[in-house]
C-alpha positions in Angstrom: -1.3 18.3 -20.1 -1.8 17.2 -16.4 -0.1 15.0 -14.4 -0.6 12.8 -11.4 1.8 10.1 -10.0 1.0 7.2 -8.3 3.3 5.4 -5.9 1.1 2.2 -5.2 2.2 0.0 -2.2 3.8 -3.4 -3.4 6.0 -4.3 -6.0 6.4 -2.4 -9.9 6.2 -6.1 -11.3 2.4 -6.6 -9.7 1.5 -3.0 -11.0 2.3 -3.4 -14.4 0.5 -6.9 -14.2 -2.5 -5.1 -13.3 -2.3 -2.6 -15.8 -2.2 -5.0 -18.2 -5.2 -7.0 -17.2 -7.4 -4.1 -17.1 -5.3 -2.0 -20.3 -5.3 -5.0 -22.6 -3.2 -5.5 -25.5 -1.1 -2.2 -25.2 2.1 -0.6 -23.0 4.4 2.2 -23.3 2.1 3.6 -22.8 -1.2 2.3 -21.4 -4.0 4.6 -22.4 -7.3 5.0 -21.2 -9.9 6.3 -23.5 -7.4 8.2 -25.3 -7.7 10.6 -22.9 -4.8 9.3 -20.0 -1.8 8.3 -21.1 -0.1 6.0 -18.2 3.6 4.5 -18.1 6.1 3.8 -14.9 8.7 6.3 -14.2 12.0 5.4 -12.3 14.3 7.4 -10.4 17.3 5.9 -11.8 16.5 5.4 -15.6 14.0 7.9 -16.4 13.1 11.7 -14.9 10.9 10.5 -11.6 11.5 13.4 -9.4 13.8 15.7 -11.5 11.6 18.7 -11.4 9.8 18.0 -8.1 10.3 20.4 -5.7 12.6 19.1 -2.8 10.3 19.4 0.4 7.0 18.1 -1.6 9.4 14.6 -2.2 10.3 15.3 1.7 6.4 15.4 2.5 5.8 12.2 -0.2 8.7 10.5 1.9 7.3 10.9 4.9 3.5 9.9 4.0 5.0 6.0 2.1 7.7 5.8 5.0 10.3 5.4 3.1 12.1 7.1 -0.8 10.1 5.6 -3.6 12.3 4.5 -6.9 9.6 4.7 -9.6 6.3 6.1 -9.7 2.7 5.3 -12.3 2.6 8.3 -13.9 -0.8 8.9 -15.4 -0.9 12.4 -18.3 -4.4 13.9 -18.5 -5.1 15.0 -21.9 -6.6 18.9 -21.2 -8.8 18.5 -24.0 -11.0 16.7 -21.6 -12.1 17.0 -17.8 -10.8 13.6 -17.1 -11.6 13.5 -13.6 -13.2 10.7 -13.9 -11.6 8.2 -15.4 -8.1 9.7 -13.2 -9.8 8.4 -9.9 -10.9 5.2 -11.5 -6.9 4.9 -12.3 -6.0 5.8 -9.4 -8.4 4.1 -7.1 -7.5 0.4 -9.0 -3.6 1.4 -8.2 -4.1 2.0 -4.9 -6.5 -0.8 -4.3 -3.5 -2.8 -1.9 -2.3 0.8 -0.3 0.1 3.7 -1.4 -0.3 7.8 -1.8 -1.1 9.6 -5.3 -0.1 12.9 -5.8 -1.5 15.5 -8.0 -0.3 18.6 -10.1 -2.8 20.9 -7.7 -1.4 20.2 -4.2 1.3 19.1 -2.0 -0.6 16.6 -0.8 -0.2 12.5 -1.0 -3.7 11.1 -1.5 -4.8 8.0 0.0 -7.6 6.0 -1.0 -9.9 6.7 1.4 -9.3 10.6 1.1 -9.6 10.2 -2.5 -13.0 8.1 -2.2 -14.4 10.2 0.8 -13.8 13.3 -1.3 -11.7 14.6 1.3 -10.6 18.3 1.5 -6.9 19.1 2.2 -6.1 23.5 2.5 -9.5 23.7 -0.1 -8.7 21.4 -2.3 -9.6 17.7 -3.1 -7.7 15.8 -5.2 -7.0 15.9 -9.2 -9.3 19.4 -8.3 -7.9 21.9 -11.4 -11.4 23.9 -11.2 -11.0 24.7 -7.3 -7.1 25.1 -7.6 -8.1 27.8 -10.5 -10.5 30.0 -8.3 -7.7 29.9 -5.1 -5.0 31.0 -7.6 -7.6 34.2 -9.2 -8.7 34.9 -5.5 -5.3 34.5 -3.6 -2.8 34.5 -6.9 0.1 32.3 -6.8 0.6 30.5 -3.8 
């Protein structure tokens, strides 16, 4: 299973109102396809954060401007490339601003990187393949 979270800008209440518009009828989770499973993580009630590495929730910080308390936390089935239907997810939640971040870098995605196919230290975003080859050319890094 992958993971990316998804820390749109504005509040939880108007991101689970768009979820359910465009996820109709379900919650707890949301799916997509069967292949993404999607629910809101909290700091406070749930495990947002808890095995984060400290300076990558420095570096997310730093990129929103401030600590985030929950999180959209989208689970990629690896039964399926998924890439796809992860940057349609993520490009809806981040429609009115906000960073994503992936299980392949230590970067927050915006938007616009994510739609420009941006490359951050040979990597775009939600890439496993690229993230693969670094790891058999350079190991683990």
């Amino acid at each position: 299973m992958r993971s990316v979270f998804v820390f749109p800008a504005g509040e939880r209440a108007e991101t689970v109102a768009l979820l359910d518009r465009h996820l109709k009828q379900q919650r707890h989770p949301w799916t997509l396809e069967s292949n993404l499973w999607i629910d809101i993580d909290d700091e406070q009630t749930g495990c947002l954060f808890s095995d984060w590495d400290p300076g990558d929730v420095t570096v997310l910080d730093g990129a929103i401007g401030h600590h985030p308390m929950w999180a959209v936390q989208i689970d990629i089935s690896g039964r399926v490339d998924g890439t796809a239907e992860v940057h349609q997810m993520v490009a809806l939640l981040l429609e009115r601003g906000g960073v994503a971040m992936d299980d392949y870098s230590e970067h927050p995605w915006t938007l616009q990187e994510l739609q420009s196919g941006a490359v951050i230290n040979g990597l775009r975003f939600f890439d496993f393949r690229a993230s693969r080859e670094l790891k058999r050319e350079f190991g683990n890094f």
